[in-house]
C-alpha positions in Angstrom: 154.2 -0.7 124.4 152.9 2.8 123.6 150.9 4.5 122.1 152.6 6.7 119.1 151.5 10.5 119.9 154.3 12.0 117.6 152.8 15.1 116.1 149.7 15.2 118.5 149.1 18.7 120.3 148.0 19.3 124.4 147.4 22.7 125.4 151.1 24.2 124.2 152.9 21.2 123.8 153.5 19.2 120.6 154.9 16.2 120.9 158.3 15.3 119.3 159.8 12.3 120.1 159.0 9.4 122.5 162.4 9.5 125.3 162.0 6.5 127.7 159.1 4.8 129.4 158.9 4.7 133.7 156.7 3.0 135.6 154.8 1.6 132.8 154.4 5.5 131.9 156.3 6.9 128.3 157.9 9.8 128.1 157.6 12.2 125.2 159.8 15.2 124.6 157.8 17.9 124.0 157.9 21.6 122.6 156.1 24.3 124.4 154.7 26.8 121.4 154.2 29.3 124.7 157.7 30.0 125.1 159.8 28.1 123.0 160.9 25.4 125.4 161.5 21.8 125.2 159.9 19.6 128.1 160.0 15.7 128.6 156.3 15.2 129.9 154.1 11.6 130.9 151.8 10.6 127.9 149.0 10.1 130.5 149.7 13.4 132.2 149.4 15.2 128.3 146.3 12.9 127.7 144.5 14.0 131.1 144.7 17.8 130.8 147.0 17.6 133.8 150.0 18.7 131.4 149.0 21.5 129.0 152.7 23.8 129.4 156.3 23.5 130.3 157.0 24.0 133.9 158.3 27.5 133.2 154.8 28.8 131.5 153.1 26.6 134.3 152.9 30.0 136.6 152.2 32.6 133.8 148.7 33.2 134.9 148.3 37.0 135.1 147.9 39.0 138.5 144.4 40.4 138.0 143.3 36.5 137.4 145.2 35.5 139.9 143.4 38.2 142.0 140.3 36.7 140.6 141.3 33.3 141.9 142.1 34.3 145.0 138.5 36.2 145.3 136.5 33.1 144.3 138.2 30.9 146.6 137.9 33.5 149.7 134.1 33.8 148.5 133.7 30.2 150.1 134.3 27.5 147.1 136.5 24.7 147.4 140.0 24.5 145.4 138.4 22.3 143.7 135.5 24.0 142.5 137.7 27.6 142.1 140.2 25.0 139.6 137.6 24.0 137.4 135.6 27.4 137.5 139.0 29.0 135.8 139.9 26.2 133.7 143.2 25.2 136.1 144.7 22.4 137.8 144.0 22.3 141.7 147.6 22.3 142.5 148.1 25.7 140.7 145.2 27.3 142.3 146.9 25.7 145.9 150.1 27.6 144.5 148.0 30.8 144.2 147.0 31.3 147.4 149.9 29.9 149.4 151.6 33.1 147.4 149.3 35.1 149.6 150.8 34.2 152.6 154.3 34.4 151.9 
C-alpha cells in the first residue's frame, strides 16, 4: 500500500500519477514545473528533500554559486556542512567539485 500523493508538490515536481512500486518503494510520475519534463521519482526520495527536480534541472545551479560552493568547501568545511549551508544535496556539491578537476 501507498500513500496517495497525487496533486502534492516537492521542490519542482508535482505529482501525477502513481507508476509501479519497487522494493517496497512507489513510484510517482512526476512533472518538473522547472523545465517542463516528466520524471518517474521514489515517494520517499520526494518526501525527504532528496528529490526536489528532474535529473536534467538536477545540475542547473549557476557558475558564480557554484564558484561559491567551491570557495566554502576549500575554506575548510565538510561536504556536508557546504550541502546544507547552500540548501543542496551532498552528492551535488561532490559533483561540483569533482568538475574542478576534470
Amino acid at each position: 500500500m501507498y500513500k496517495d500523493m497525487i496533486g502534492r508538490r516537492f521542490g519542482y515536481l508535482e505529482v501525477k500519477e502513481y507508476v509501479y512500486t519497487k522494493n517496497s518503494h512507489a513510484h510517482w510520475k512526476c512533472v518538473c514545473h522547472r523545465c517542463g519534463e516528466e520524471a518517474i521519482i521514489s515517494g520517499a526520495n520526494m518526501r525527504s528533500g532528496n528529490s526536489r527536480g528532474c535529473a536534467k534541472c538536477r545540475n542547473k545551479i549557476p557558475e558564480k554559486i557554484r564558484n561559491k560552493i567551491r570557495q566554502h568547501y576549500k575554506n575548510g568545511h565538510t561536504q556536508v556542512e557546504t550541502a546544507k549551508h547552500f540548501g543542496i544535496n551532498r552528492h551535488t556539491v561532490r559533483t561540483i567539485l569533482h568538475e574542478q578537476k576534470s
